[in-house]
MARLO-436309 format. One record per atom (N, C-alpha, C, O, CB): residue number from 1; x negated, y, z negated; chain; residue in one letter. Coordinates in steps of 0.2 Angstrom, whole numbers. Glycine has a CB too. Layout:
<pts>
n: NUM east: X north: Y up: Z chain: A res: A
...
</pts>
This chain:
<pts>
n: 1 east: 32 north: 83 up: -63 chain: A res: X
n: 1 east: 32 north: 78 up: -59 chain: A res: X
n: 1 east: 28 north: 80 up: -53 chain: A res: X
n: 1 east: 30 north: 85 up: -49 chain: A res: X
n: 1 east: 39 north: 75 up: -57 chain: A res: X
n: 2 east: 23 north: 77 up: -51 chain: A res: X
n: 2 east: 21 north: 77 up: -43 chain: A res: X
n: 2 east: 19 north: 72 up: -40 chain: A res: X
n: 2 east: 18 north: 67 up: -44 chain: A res: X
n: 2 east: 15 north: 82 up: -43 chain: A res: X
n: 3 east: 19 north: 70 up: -34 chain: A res: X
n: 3 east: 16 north: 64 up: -32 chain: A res: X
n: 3 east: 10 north: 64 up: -31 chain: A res: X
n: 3 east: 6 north: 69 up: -32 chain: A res: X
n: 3 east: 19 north: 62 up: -25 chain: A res: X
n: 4 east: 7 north: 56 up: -30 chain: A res: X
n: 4 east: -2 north: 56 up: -28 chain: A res: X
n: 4 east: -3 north: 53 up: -25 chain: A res: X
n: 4 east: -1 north: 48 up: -27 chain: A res: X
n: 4 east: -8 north: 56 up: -32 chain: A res: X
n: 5 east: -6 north: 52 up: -22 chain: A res: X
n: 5 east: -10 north: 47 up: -18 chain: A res: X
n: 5 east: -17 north: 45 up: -18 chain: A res: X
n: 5 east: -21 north: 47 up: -22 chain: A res: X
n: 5 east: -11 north: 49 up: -13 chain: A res: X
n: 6 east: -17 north: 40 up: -14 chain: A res: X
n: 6 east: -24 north: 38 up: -12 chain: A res: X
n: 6 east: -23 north: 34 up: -5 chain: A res: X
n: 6 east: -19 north: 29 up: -3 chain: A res: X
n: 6 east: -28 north: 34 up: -19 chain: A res: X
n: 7 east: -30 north: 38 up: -3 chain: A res: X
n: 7 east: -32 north: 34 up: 5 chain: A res: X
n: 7 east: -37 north: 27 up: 4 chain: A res: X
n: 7 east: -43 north: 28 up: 2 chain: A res: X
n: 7 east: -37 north: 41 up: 10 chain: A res: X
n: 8 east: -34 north: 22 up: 6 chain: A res: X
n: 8 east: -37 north: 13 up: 5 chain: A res: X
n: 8 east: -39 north: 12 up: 13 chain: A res: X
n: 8 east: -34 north: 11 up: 17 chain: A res: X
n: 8 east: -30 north: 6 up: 2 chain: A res: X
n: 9 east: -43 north: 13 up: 15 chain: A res: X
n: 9 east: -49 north: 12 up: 21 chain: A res: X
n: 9 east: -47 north: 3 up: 20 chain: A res: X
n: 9 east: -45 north: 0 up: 15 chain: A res: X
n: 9 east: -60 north: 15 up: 18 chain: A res: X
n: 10 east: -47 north: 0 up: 26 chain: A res: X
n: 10 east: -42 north: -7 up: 24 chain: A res: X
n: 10 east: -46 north: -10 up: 31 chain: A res: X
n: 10 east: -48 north: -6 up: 34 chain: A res: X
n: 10 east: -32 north: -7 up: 24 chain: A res: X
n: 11 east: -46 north: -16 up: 34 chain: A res: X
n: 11 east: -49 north: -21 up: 38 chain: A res: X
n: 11 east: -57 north: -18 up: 42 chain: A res: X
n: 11 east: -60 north: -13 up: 42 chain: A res: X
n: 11 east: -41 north: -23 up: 45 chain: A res: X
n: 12 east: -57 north: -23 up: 46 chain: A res: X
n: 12 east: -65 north: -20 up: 50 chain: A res: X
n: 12 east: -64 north: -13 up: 53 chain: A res: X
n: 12 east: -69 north: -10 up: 54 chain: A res: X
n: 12 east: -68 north: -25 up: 57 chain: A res: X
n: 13 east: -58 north: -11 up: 55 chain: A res: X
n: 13 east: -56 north: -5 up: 59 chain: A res: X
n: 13 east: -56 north: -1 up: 53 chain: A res: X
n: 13 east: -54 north: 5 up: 54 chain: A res: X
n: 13 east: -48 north: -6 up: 65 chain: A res: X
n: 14 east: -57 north: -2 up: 47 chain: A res: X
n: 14 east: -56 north: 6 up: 42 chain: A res: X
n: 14 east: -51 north: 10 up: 43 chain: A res: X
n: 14 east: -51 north: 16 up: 42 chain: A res: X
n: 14 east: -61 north: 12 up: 44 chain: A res: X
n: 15 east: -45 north: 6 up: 45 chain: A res: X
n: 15 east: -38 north: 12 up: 46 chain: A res: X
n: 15 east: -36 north: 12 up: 41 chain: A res: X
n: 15 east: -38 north: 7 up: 38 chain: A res: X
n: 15 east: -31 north: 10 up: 51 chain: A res: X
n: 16 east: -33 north: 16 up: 35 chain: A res: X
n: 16 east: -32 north: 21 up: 30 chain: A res: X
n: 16 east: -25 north: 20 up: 30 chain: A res: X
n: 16 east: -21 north: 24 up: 32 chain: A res: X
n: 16 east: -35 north: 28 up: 32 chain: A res: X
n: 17 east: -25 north: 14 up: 25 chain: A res: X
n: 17 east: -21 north: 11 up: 21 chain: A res: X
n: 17 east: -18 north: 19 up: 15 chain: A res: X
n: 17 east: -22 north: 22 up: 12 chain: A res: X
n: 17 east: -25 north: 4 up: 18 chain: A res: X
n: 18 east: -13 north: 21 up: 15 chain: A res: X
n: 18 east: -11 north: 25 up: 10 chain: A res: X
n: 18 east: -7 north: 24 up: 5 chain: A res: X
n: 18 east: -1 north: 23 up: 6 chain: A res: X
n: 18 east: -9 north: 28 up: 12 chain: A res: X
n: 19 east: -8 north: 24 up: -2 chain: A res: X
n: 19 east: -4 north: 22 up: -9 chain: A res: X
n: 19 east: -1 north: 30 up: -9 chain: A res: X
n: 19 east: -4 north: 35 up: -10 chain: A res: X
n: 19 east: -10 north: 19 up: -18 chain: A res: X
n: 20 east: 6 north: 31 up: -10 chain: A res: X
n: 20 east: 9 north: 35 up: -12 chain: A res: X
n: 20 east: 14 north: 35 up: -17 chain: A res: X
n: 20 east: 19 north: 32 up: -17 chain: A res: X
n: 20 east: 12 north: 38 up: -7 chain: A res: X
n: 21 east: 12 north: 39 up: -25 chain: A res: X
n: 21 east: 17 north: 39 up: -31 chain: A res: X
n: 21 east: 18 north: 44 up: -33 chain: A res: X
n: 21 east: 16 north: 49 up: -32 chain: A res: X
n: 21 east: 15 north: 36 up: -37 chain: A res: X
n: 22 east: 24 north: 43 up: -38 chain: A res: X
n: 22 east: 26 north: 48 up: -41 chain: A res: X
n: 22 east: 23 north: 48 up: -49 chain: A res: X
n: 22 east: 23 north: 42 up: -51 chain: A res: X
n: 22 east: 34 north: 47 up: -41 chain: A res: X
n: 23 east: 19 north: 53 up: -53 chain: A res: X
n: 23 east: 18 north: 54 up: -58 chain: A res: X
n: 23 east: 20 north: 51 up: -63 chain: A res: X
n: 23 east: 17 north: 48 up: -67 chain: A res: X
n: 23 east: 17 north: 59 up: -59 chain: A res: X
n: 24 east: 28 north: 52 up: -64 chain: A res: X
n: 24 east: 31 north: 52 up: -67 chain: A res: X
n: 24 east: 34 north: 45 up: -70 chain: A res: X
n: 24 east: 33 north: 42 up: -75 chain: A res: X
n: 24 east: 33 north: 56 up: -66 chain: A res: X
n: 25 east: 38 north: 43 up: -64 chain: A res: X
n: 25 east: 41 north: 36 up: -63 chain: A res: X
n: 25 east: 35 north: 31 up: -63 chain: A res: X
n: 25 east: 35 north: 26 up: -67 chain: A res: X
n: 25 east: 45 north: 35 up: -56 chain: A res: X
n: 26 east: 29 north: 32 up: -59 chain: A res: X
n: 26 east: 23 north: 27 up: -57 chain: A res: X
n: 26 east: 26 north: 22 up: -52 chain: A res: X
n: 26 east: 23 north: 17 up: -50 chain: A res: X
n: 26 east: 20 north: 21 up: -63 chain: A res: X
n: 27 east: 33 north: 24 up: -49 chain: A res: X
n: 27 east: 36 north: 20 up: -42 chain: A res: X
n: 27 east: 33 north: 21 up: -36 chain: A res: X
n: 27 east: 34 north: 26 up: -33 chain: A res: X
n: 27 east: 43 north: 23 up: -41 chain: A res: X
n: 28 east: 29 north: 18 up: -32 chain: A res: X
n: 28 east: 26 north: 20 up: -28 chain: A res: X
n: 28 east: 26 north: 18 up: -20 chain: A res: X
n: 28 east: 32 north: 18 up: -19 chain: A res: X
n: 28 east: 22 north: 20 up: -30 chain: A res: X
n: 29 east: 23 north: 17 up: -16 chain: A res: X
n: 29 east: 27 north: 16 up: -10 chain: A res: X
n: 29 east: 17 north: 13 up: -7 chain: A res: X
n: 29 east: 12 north: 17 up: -8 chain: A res: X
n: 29 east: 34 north: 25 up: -5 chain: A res: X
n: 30 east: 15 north: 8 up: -3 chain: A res: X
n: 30 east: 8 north: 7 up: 2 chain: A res: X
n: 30 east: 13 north: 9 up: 10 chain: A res: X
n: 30 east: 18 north: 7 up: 12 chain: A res: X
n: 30 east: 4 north: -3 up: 2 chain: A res: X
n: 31 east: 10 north: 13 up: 14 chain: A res: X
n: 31 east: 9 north: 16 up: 20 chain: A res: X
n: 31 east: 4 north: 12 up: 23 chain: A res: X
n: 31 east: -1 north: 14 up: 22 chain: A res: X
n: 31 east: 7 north: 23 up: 19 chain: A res: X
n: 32 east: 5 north: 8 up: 28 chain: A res: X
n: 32 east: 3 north: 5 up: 33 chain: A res: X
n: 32 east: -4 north: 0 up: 31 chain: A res: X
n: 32 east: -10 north: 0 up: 33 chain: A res: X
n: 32 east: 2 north: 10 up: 38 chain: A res: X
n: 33 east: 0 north: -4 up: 28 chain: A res: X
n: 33 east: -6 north: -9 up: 23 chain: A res: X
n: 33 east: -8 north: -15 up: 28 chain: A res: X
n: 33 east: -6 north: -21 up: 28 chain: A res: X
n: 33 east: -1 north: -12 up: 15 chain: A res: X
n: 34 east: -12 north: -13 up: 31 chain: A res: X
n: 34 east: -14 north: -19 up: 36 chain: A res: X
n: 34 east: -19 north: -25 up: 36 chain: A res: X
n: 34 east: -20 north: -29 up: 40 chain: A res: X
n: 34 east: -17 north: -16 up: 41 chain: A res: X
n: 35 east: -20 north: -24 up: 30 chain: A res: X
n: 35 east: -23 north: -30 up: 28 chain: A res: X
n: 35 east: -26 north: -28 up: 19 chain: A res: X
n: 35 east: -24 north: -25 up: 15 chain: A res: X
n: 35 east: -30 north: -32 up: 35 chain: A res: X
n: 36 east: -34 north: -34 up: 20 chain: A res: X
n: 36 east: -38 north: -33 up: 12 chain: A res: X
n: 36 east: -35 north: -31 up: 8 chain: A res: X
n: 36 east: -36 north: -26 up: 5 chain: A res: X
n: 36 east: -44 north: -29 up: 11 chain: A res: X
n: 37 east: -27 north: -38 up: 8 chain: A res: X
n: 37 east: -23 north: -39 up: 0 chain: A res: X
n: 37 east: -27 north: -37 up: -4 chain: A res: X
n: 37 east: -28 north: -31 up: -5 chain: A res: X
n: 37 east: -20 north: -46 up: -2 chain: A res: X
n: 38 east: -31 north: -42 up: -6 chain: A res: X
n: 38 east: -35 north: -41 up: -12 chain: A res: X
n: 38 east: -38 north: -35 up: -14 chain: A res: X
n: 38 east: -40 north: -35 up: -20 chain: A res: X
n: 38 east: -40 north: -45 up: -12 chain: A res: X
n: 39 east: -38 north: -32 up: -10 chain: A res: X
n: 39 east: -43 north: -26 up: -10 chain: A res: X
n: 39 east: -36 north: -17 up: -11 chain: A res: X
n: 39 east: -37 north: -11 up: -13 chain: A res: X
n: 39 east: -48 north: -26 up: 0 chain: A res: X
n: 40 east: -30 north: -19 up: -9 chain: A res: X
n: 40 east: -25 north: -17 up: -11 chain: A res: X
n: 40 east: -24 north: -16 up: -16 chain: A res: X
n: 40 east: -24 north: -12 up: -19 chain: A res: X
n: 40 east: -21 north: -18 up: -9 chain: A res: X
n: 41 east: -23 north: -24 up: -17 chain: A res: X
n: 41 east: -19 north: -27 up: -25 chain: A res: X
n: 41 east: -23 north: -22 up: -32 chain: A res: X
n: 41 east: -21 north: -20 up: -37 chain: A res: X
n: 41 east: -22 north: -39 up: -26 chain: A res: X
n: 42 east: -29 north: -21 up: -29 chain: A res: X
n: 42 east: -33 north: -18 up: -34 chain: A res: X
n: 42 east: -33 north: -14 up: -37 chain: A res: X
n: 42 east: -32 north: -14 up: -43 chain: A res: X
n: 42 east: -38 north: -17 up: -33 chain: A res: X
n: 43 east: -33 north: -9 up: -33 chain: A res: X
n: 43 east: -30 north: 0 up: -30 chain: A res: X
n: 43 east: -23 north: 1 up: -31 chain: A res: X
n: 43 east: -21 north: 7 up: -31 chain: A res: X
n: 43 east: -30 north: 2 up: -21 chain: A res: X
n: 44 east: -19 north: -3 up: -32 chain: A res: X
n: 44 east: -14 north: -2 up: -35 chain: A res: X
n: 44 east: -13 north: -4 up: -43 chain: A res: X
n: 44 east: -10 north: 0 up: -46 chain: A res: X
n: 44 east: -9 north: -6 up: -31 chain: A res: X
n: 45 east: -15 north: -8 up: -44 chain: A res: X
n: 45 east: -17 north: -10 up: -52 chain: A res: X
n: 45 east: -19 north: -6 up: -55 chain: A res: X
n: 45 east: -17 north: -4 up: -61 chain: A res: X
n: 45 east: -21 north: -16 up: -53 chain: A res: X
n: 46 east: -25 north: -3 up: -52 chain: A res: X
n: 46 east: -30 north: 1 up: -55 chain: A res: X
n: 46 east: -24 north: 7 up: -58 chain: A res: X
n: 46 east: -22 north: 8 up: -64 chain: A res: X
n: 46 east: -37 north: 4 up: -50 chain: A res: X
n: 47 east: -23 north: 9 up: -52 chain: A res: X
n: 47 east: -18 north: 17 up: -54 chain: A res: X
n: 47 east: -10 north: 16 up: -56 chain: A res: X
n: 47 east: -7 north: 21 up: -56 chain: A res: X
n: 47 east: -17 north: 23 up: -46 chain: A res: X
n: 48 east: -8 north: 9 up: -57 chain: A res: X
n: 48 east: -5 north: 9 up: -63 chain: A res: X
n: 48 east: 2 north: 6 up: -61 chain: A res: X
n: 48 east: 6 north: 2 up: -64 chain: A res: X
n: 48 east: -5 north: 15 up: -68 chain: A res: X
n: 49 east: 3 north: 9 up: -53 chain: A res: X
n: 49 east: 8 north: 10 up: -48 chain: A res: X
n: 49 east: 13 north: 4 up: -47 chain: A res: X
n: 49 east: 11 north: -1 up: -44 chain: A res: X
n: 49 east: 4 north: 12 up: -42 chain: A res: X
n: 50 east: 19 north: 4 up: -48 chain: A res: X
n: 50 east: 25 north: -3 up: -47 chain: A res: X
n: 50 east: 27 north: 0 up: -40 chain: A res: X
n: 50 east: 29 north: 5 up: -38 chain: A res: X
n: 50 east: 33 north: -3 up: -53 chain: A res: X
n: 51 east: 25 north: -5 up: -37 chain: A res: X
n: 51 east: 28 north: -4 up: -29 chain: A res: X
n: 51 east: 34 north: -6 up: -27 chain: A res: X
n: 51 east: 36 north: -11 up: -28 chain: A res: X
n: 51 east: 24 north: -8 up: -24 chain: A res: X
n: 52 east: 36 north: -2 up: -25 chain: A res: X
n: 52 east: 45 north: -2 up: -26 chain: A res: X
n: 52 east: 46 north: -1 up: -18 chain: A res: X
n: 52 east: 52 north: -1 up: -17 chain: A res: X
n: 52 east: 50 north: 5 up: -32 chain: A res: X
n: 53 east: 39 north: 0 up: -10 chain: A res: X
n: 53 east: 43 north: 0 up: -4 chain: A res: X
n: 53 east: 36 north: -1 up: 0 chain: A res: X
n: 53 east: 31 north: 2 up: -2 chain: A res: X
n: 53 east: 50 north: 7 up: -2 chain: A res: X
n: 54 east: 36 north: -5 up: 6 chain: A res: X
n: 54 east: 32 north: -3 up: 11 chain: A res: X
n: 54 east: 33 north: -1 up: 18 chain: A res: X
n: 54 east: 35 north: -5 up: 22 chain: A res: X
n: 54 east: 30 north: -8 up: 12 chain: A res: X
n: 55 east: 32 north: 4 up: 19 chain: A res: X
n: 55 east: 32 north: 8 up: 25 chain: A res: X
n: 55 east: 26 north: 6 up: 30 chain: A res: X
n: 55 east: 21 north: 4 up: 28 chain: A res: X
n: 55 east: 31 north: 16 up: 23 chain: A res: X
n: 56 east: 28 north: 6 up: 37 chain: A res: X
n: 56 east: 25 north: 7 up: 42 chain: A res: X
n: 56 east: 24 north: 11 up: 46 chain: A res: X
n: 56 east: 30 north: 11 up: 49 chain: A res: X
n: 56 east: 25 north: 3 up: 44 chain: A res: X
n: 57 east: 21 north: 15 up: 49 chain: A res: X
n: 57 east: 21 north: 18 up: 54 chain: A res: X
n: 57 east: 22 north: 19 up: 62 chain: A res: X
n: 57 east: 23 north: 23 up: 66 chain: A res: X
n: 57 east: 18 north: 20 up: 52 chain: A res: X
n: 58 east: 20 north: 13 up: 63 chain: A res: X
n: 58 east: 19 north: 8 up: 69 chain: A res: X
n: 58 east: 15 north: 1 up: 70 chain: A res: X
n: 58 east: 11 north: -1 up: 67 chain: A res: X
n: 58 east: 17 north: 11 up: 72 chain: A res: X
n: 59 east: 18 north: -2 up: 74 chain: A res: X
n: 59 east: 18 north: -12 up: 74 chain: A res: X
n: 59 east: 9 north: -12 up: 76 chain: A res: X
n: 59 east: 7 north: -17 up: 79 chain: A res: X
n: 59 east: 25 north: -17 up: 81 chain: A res: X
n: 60 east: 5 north: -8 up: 74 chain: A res: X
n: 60 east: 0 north: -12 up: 78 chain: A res: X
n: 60 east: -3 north: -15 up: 74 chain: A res: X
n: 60 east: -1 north: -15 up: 69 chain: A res: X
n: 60 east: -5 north: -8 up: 80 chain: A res: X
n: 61 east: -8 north: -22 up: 75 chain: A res: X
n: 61 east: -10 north: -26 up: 71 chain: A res: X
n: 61 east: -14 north: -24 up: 65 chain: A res: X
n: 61 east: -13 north: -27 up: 60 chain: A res: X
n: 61 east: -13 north: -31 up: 76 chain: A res: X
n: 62 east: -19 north: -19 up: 65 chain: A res: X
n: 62 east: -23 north: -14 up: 60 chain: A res: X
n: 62 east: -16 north: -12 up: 54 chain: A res: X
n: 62 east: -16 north: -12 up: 47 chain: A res: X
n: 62 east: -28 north: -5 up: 65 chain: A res: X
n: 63 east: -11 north: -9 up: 56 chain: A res: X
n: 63 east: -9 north: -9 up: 52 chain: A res: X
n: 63 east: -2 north: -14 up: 48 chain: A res: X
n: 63 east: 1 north: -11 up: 43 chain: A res: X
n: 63 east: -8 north: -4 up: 55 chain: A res: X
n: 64 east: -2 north: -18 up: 49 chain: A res: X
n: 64 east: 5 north: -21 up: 48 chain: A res: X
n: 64 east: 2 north: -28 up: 47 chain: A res: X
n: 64 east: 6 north: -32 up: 49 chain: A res: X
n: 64 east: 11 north: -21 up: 54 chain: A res: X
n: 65 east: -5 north: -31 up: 44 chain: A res: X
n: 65 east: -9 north: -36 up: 43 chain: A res: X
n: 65 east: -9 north: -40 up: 38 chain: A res: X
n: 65 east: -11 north: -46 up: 38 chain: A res: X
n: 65 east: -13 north: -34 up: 45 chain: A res: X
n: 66 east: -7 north: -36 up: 31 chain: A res: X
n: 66 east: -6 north: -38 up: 25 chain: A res: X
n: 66 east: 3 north: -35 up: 23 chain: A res: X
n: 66 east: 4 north: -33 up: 17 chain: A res: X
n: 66 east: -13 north: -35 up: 21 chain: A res: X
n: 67 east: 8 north: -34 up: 27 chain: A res: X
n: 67 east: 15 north: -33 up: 23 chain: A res: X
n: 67 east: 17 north: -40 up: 23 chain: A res: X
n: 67 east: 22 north: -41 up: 20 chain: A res: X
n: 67 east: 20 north: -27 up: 27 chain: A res: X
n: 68 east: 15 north: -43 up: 25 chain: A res: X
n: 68 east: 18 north: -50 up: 21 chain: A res: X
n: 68 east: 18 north: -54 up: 16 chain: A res: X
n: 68 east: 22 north: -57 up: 14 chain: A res: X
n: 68 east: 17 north: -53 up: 23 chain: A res: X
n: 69 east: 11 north: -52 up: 14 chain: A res: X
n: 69 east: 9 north: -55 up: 8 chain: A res: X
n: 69 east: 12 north: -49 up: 3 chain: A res: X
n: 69 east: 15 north: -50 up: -2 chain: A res: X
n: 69 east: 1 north: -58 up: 8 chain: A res: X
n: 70 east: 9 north: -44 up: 6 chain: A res: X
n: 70 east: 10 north: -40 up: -1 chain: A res: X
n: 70 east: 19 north: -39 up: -1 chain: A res: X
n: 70 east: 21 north: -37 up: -6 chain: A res: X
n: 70 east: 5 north: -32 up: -1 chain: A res: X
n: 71 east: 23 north: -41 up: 4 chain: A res: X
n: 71 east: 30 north: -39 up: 3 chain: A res: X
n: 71 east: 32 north: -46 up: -2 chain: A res: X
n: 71 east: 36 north: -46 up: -7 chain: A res: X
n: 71 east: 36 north: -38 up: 11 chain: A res: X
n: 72 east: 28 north: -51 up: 0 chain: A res: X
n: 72 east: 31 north: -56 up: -6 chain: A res: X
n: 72 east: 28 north: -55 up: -13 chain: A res: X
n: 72 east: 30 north: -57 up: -19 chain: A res: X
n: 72 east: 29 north: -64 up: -5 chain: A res: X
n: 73 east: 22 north: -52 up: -12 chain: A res: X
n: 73 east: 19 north: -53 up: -20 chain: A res: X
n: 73 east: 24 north: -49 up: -24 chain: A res: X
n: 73 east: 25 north: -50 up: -30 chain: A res: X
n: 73 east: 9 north: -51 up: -21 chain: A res: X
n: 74 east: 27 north: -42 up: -20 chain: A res: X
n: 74 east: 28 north: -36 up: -24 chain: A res: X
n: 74 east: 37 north: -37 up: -26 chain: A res: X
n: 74 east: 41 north: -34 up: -30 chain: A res: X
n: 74 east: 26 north: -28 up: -19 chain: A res: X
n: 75 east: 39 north: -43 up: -21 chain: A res: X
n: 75 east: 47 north: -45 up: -20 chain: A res: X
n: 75 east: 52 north: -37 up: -18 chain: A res: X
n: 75 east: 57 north: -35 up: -20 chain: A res: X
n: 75 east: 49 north: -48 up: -29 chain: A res: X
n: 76 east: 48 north: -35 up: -11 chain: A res: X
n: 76 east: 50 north: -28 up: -7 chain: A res: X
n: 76 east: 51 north: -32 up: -2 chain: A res: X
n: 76 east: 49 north: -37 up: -1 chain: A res: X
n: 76 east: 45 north: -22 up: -6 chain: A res: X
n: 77 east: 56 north: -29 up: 2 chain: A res: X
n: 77 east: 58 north: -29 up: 9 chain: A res: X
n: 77 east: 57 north: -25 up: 13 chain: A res: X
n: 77 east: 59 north: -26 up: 18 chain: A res: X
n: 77 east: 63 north: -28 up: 10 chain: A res: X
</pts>
């Protein structure tokens, strides 16, 4: 088992949305998903990953731009 990531470059500011999983499980967690759902939604499909949490690191608007939509699409809190 190891985790992996990937770094998702996300709204006009390019802040660096992060997908973190586990190998094993494919349970994974997005790290300050500030926006370009669609562009998320993808990057997570692609690498196979069931999102099971969304973390933020802080409330700035680049970051925290898309946990709404994706907390409903993924049915996370």
């Amino acid at each position: 088992m190891a985790l992996q990531f990937q770094i998702i470059p996300v709204t006009p500011f390019s802040q660096n949305c992060s997908l973190v999983w586990c190998d094993e499980t494919m349970q994974g967690t997005l790290f300050d998903a500030g926006g370009d759902c669609p562009k998320l939604l993808a990057a997570v499909a692609k690498a196979g990953v069931n999102i099971t949490k969304l973390v933020l690191t802080h409330g700035h608007l680049d970051h925290v731009g898309g946990v709404l939509e994706l907390a409903q699409h993924f049915s996370v809190s």
